[in-house]
C-alpha atoms as an extended CHARMM CRD file, in Angstrom:
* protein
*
       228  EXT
         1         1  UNK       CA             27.5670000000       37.3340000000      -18.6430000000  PROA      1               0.0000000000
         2         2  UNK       CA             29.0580000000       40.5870000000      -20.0120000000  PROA      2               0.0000000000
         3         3  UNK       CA             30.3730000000       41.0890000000      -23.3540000000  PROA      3               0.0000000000
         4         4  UNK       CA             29.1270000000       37.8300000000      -25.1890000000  PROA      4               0.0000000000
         5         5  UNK       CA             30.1430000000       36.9900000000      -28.3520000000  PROA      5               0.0000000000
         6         6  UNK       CA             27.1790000000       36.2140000000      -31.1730000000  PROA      6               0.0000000000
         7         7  UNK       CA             28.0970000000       33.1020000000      -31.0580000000  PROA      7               0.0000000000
         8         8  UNK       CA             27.5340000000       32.1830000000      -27.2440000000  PROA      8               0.0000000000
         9         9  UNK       CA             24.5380000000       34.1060000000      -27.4060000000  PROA      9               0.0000000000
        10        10  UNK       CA             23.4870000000       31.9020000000      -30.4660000000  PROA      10              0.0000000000
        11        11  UNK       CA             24.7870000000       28.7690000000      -29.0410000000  PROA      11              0.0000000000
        12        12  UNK       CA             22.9740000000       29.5090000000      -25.5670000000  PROA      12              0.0000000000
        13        13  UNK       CA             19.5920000000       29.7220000000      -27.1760000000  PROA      13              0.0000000000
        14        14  UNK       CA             20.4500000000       26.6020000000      -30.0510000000  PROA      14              0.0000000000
        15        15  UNK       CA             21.0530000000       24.0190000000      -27.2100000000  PROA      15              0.0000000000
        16        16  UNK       CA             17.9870000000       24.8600000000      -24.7610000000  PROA      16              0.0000000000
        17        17  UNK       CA             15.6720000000       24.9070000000      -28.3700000000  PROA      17              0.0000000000
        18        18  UNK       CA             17.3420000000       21.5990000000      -28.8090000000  PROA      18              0.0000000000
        19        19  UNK       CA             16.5780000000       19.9630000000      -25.1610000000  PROA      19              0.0000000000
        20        20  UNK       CA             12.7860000000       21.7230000000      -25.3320000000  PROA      20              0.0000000000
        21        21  UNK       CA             12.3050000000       20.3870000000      -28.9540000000  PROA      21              0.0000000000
        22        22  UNK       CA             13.3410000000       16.7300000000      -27.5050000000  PROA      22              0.0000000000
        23        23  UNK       CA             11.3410000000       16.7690000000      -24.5310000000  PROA      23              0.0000000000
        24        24  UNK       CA             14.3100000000       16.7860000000      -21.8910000000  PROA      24              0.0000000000
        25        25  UNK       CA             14.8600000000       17.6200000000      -18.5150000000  PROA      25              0.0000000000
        26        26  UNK       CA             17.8230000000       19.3220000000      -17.7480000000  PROA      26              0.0000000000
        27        27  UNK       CA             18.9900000000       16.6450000000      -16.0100000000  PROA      27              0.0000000000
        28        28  UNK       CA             18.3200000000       14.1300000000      -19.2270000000  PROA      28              0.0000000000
        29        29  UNK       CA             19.5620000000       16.0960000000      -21.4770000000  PROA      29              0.0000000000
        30        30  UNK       CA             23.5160000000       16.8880000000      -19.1910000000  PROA      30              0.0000000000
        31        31  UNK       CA             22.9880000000       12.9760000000      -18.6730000000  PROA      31              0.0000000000
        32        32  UNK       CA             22.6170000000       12.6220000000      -23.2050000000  PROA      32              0.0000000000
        33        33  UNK       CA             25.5900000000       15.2670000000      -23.5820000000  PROA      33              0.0000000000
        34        34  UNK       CA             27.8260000000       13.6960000000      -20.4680000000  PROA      34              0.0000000000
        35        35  UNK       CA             27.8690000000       16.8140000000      -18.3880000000  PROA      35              0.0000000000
        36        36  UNK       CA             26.9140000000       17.8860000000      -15.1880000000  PROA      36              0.0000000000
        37        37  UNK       CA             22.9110000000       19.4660000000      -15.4420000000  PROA      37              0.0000000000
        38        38  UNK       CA             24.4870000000       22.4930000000      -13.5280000000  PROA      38              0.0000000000
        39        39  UNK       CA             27.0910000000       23.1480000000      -15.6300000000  PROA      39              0.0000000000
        40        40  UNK       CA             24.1300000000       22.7500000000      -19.0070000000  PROA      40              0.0000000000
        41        41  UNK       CA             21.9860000000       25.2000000000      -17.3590000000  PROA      41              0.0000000000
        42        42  UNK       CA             24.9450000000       27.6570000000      -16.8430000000  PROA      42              0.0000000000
        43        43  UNK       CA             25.7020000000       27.0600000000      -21.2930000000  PROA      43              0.0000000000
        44        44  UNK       CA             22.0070000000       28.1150000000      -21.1710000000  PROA      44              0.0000000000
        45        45  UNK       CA             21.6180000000       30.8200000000      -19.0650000000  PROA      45              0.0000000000
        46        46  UNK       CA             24.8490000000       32.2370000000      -20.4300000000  PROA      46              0.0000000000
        47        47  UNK       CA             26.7940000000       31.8340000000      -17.5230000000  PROA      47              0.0000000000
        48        48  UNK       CA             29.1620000000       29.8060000000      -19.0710000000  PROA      48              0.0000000000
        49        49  UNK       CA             31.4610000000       30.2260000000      -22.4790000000  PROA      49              0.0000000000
        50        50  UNK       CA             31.1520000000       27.0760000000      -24.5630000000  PROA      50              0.0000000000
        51        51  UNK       CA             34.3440000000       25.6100000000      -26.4420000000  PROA      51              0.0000000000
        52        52  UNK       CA             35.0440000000       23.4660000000      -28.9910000000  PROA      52              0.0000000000
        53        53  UNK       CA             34.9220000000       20.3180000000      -26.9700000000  PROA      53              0.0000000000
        54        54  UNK       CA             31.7170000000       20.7720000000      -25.8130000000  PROA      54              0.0000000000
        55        55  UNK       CA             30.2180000000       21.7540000000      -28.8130000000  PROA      55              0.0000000000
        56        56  UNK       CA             31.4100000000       18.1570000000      -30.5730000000  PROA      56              0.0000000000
        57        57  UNK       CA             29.8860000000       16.8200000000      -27.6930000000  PROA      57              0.0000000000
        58        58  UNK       CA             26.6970000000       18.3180000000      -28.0490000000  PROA      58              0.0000000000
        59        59  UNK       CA             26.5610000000       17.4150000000      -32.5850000000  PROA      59              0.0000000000
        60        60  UNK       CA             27.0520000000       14.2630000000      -31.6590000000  PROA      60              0.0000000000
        61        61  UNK       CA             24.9920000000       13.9690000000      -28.6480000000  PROA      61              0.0000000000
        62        62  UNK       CA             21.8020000000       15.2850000000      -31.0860000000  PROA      62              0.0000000000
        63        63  UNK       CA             23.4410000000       13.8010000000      -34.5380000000  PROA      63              0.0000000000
        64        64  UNK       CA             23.8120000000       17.7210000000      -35.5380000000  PROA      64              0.0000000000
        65        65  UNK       CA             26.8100000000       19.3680000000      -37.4600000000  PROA      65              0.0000000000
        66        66  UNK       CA             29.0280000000       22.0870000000      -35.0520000000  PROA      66              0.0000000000
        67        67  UNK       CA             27.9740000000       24.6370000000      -37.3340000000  PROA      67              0.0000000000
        68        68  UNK       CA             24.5240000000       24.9580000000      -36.5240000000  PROA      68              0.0000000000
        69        69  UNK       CA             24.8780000000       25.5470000000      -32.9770000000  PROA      69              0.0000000000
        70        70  UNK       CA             27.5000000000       28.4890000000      -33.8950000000  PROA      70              0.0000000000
        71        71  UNK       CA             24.6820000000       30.5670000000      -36.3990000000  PROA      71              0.0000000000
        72        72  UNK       CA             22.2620000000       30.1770000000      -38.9370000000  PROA      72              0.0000000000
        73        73  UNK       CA             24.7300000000       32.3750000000      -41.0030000000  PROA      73              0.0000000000
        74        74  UNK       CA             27.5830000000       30.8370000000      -42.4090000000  PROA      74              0.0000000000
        75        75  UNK       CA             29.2170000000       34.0740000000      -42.1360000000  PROA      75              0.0000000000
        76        76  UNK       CA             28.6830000000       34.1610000000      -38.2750000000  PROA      76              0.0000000000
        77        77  UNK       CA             30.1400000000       30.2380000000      -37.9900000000  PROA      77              0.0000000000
        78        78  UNK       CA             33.3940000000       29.7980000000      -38.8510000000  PROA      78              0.0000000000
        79        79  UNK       CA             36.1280000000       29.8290000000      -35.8340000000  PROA      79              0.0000000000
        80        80  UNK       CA             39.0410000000       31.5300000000      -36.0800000000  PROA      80              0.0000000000
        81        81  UNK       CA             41.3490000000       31.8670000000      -33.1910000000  PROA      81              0.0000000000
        82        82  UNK       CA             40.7190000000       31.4170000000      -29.5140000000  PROA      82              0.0000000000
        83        83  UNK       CA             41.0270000000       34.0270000000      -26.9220000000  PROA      83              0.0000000000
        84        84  UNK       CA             42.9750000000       32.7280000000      -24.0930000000  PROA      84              0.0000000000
        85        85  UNK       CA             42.8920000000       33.5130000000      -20.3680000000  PROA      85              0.0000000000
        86        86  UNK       CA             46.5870000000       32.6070000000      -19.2810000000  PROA      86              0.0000000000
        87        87  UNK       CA             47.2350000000       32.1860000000      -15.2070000000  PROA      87              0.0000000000
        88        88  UNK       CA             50.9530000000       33.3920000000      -14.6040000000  PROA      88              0.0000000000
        89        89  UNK       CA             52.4950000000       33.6990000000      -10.9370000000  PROA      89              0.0000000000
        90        90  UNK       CA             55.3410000000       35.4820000000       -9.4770000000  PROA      90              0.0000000000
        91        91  UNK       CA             57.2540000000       33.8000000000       -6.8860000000  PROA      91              0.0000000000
        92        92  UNK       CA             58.3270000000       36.3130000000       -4.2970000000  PROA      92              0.0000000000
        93        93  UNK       CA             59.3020000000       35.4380000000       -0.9350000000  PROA      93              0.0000000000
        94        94  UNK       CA             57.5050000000       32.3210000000       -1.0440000000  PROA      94              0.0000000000
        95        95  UNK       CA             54.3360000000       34.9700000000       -1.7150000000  PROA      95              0.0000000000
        96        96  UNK       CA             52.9360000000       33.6800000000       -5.3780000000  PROA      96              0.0000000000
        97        97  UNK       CA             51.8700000000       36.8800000000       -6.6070000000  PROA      97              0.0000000000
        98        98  UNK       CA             49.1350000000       35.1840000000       -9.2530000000  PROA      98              0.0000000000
        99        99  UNK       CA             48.4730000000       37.6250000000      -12.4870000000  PROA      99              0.0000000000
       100       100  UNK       CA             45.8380000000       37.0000000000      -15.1080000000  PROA      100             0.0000000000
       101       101  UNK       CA             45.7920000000       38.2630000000      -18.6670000000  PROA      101             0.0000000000
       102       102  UNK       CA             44.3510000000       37.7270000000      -21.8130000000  PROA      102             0.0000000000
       103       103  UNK       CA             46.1260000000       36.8820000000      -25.3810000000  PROA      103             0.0000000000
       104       104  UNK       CA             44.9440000000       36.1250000000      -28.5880000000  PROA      104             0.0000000000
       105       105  UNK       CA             45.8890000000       32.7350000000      -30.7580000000  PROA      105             0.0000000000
       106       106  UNK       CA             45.6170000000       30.8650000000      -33.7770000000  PROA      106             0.0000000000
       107       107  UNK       CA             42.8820000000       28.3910000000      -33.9160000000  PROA      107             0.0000000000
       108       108  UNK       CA             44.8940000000       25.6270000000      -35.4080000000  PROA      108             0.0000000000
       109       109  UNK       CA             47.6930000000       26.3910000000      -32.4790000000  PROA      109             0.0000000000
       110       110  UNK       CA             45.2210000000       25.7460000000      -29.3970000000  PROA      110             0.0000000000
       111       111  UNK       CA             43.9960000000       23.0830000000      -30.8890000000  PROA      111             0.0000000000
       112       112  UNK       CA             47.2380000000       21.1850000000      -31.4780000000  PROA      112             0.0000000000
       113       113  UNK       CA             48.6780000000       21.8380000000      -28.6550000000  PROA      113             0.0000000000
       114       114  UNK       CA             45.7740000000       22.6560000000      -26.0320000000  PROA      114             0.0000000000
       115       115  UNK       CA             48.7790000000       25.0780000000      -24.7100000000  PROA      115             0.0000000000
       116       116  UNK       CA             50.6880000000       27.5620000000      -26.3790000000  PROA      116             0.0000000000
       117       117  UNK       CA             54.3050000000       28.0740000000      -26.1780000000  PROA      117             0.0000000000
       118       118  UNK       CA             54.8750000000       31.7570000000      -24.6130000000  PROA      118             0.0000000000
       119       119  UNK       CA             56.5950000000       33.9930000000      -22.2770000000  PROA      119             0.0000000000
       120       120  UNK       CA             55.3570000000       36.6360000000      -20.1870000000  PROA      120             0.0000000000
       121       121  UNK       CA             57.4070000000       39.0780000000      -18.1680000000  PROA      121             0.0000000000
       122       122  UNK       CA             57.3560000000       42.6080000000      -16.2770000000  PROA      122             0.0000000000
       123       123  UNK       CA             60.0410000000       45.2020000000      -18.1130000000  PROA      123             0.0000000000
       124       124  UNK       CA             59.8490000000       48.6750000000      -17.5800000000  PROA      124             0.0000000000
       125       125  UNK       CA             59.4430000000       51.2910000000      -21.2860000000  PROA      125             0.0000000000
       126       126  UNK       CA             59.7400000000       54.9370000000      -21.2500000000  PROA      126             0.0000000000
       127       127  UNK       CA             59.5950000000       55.0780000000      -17.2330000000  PROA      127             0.0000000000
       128       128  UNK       CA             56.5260000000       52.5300000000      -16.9450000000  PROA      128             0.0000000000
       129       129  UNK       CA             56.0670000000       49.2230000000      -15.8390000000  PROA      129             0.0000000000
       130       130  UNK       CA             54.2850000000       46.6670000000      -17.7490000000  PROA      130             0.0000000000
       131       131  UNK       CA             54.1240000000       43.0320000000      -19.1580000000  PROA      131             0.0000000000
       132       132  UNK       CA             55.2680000000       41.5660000000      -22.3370000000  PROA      132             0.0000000000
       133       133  UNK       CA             54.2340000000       38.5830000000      -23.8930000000  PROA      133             0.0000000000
       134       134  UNK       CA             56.1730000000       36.9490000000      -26.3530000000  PROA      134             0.0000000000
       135       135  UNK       CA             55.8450000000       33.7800000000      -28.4190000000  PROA      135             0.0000000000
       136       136  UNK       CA             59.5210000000       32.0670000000      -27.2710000000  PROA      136             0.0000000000
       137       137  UNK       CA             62.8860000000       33.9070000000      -25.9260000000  PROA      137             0.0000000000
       138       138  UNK       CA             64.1330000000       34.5590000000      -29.1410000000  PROA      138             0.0000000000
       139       139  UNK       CA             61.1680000000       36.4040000000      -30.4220000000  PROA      139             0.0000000000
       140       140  UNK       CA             60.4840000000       40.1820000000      -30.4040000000  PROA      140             0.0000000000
       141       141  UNK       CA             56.9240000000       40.4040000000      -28.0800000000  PROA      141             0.0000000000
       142       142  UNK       CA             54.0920000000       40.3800000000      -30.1180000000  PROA      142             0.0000000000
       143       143  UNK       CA             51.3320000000       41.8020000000      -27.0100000000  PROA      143             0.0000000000
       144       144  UNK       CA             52.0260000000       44.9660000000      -24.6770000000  PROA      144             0.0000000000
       145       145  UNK       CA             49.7180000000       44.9250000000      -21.1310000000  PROA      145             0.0000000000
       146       146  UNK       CA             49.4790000000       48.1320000000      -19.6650000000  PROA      146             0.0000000000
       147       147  UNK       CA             48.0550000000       48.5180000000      -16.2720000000  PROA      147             0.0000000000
       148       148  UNK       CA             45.9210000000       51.4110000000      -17.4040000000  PROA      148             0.0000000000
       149       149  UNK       CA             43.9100000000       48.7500000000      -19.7450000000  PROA      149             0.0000000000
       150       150  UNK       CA             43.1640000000       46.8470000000      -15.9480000000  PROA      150             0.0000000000
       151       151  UNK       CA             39.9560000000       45.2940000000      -17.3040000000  PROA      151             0.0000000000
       152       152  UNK       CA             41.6510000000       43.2530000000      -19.1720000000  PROA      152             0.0000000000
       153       153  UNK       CA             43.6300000000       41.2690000000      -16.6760000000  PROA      153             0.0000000000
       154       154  UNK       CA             43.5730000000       40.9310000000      -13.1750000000  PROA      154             0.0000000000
       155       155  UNK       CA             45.9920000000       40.3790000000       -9.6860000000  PROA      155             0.0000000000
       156       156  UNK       CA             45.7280000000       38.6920000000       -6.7240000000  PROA      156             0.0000000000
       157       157  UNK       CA             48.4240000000       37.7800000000       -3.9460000000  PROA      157             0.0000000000
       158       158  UNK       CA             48.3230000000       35.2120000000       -1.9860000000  PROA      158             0.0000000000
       159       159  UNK       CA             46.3720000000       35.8820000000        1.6140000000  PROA      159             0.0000000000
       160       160  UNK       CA             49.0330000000       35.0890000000        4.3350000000  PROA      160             0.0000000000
       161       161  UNK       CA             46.1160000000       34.4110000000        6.6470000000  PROA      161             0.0000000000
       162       162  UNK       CA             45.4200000000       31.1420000000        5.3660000000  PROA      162             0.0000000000
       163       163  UNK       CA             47.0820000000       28.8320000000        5.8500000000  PROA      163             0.0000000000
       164       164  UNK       CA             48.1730000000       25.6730000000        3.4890000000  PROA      164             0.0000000000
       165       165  UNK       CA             48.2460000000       22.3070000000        4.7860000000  PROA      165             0.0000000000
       166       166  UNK       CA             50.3500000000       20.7280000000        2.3330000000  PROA      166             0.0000000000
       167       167  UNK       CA             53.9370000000       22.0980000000        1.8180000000  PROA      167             0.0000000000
       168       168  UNK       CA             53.9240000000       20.6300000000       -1.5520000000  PROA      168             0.0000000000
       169       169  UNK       CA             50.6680000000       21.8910000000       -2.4540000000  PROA      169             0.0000000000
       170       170  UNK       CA             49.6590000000       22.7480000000       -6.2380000000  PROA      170             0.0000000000
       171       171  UNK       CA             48.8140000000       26.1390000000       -7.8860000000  PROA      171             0.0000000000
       172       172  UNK       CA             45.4420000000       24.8890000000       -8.1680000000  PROA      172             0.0000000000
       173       173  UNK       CA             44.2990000000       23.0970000000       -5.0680000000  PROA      173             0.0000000000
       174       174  UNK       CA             45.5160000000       26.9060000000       -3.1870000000  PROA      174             0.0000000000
       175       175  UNK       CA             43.5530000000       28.9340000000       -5.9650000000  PROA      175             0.0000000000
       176       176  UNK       CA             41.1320000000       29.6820000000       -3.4310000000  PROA      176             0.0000000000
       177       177  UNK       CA             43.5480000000       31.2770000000       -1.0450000000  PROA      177             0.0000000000
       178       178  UNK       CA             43.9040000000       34.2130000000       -3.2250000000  PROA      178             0.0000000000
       179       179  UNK       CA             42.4600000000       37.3780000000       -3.2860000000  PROA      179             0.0000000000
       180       180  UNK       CA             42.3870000000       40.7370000000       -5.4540000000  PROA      180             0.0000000000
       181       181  UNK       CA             45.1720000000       42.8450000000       -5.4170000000  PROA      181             0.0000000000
       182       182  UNK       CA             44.3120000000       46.8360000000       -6.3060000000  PROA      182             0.0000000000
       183       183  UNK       CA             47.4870000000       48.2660000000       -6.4880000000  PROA      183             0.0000000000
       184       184  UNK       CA             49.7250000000       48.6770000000       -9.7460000000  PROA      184             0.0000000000
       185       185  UNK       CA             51.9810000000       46.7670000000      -11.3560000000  PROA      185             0.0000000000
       186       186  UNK       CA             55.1530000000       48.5820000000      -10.2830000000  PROA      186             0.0000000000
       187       187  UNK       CA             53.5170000000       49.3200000000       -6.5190000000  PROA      187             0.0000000000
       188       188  UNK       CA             53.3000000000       45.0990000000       -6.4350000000  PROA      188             0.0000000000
       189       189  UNK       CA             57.1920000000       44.8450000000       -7.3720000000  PROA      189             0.0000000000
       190       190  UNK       CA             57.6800000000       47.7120000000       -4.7610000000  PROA      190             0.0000000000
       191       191  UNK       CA             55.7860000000       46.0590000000       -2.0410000000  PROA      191             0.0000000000
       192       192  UNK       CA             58.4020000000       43.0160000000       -1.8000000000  PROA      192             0.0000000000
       193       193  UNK       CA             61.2560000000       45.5640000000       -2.8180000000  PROA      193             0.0000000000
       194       194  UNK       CA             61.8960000000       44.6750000000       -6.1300000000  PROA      194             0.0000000000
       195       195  UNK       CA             62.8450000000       46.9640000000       -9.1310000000  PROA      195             0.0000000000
       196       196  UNK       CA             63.3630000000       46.3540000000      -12.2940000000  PROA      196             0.0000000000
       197       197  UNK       CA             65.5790000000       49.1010000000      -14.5320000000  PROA      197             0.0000000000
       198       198  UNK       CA             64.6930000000       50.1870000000      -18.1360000000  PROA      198             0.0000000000
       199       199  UNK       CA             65.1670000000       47.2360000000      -20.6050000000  PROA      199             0.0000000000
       200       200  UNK       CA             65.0660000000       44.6540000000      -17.6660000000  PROA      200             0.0000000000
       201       201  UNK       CA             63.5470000000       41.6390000000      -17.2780000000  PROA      201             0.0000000000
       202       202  UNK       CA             61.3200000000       39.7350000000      -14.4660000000  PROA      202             0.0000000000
       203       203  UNK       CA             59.7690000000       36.2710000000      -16.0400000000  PROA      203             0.0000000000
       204       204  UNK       CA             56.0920000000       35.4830000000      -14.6490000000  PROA      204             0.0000000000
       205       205  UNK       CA             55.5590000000       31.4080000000      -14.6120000000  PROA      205             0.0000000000
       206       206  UNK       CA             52.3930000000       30.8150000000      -17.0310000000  PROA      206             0.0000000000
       207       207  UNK       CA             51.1890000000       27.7320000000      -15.6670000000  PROA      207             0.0000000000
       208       208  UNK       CA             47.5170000000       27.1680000000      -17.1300000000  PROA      208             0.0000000000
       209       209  UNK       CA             44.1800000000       28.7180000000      -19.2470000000  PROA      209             0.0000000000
       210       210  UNK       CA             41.8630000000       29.5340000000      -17.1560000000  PROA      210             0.0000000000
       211       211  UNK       CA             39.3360000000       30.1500000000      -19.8110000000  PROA      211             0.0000000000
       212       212  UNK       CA             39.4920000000       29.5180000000      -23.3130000000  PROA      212             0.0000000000
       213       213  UNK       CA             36.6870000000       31.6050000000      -25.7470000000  PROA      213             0.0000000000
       214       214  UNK       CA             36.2460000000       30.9180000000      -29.2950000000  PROA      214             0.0000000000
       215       215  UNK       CA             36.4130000000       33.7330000000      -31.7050000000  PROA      215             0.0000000000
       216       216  UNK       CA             35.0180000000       34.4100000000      -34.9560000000  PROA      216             0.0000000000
       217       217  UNK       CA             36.6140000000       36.4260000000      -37.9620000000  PROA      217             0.0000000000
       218       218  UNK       CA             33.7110000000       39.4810000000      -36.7240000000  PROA      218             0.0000000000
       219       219  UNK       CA             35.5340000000       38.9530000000      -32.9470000000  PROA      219             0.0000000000
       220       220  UNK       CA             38.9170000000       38.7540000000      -33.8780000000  PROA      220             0.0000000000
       221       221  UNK       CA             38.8200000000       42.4160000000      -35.5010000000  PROA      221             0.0000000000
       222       222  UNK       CA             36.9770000000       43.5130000000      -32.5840000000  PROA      222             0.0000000000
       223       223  UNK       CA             39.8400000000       42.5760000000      -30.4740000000  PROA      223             0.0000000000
       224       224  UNK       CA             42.6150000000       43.4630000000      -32.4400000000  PROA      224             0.0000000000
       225       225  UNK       CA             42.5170000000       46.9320000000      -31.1210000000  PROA      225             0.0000000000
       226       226  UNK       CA             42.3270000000       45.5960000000      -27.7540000000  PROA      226             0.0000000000
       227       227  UNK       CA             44.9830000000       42.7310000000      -27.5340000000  PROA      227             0.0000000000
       228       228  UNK       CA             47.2130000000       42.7160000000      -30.2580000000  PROA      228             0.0000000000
């Protein structure tokens, strides 16, 4: 997995030292944490990013403070703010156009809340088209997405080819039936003729987290640049 944090890398190596020190199978030791031995192998192989959650699961699982599966360094363990992964759709001719992008938040907020309270929509500035996120629809928005920073999000329509059984069918049970979309943001608006003037407004639906990373003080100001 690309651009891992120390932490994951630390946390990767901590729990596999942990299940080799105890003697345990894969298997034995998903079955002593209460997780799939699939998904523990992908925590060790660094396939997967581990969160909060999982990480009380594993203290308690070997009688271990969180800390120590963060870093040796209690510099390196402290967790700041989460980096979230929000899944937003646009509903356009009963084609969900399904965009992904990333936004930083406080610790304390994800953890209340396990959502966060904000809007996201596509306004054009100074000729170009691009997202805003904002906190509620009184605020001023506190994150600009451009599509030339595209590594940072992605877009996918929905494949008219496959078809849905259900009418009433959820976002998730069709995620599969989408697939990448290359083209920008204002050629995706064009494509089902819409167009939205300076100052304008078109609201995406943010209806999950895909992925939520934890961040330390050294990978929040790494990001800053980035995301905020």
């Amino acid at each position: 997995m690309e651009n891992c944090s120390k932490i994951e890398i630390f946390f990767s190596k901590k729990i596999k030292q942990l299940r080799v020190d105890k003697n345990l199978s894969l298997e034995k030791a998903g079955n002593l944490i209460g997780i799939p031995m699939v998904e523990l192998y992908k925590y060790e192989e660094l396939k997967l990013h581990p969160t909060l959650s999982l990480m009380d699961r594993i203290s308690k699982a070997y009688n271990i403070p969180i800390k120590s599966l963060c870093s040796e360094e209690k510099e390196d363990c402290e967790i700041v703010a989460y980096k979230l992964l929000i899944r937003s759709f646009l509903e356009i001719k009963n084609y969900p156009i399904m965009i992904l992008f990333e936004t930083i938040v406080d610790k304390q907020e994800y953890l209340n809340n396990k959502w966060v309270d904000i809007e996201a929509y596509f306004t054009r500035k100074e000729g170009e088209v691009i997202i805003e996120v904002i906190k509620n629809m009184h605020s001023l928005p506190y994150q600009t997405i451009r599509w030339d920073d595209y590594m940072k999000y992605k877009t996918a329509i929905l494949n008219p080819q496959k078809k849905i059984k259900k009418k009433k069918e959820s976002y998730e049970s069709t995620f599969g039936n989408y697939e990448p979309y290359s083209g920008k943001f204002e050629d995706i608006l064009e494509k089902y003729e819409l167009k939205v003037k300076e100052g304008e407004k078109i609201f995406l639906k943010c209806v999950g987290i895909e992925e939520a990373l934890i961040l330390t003080k050294k990978d929040l100001e790494l990001l800053k640049d980035r995301l905020l």
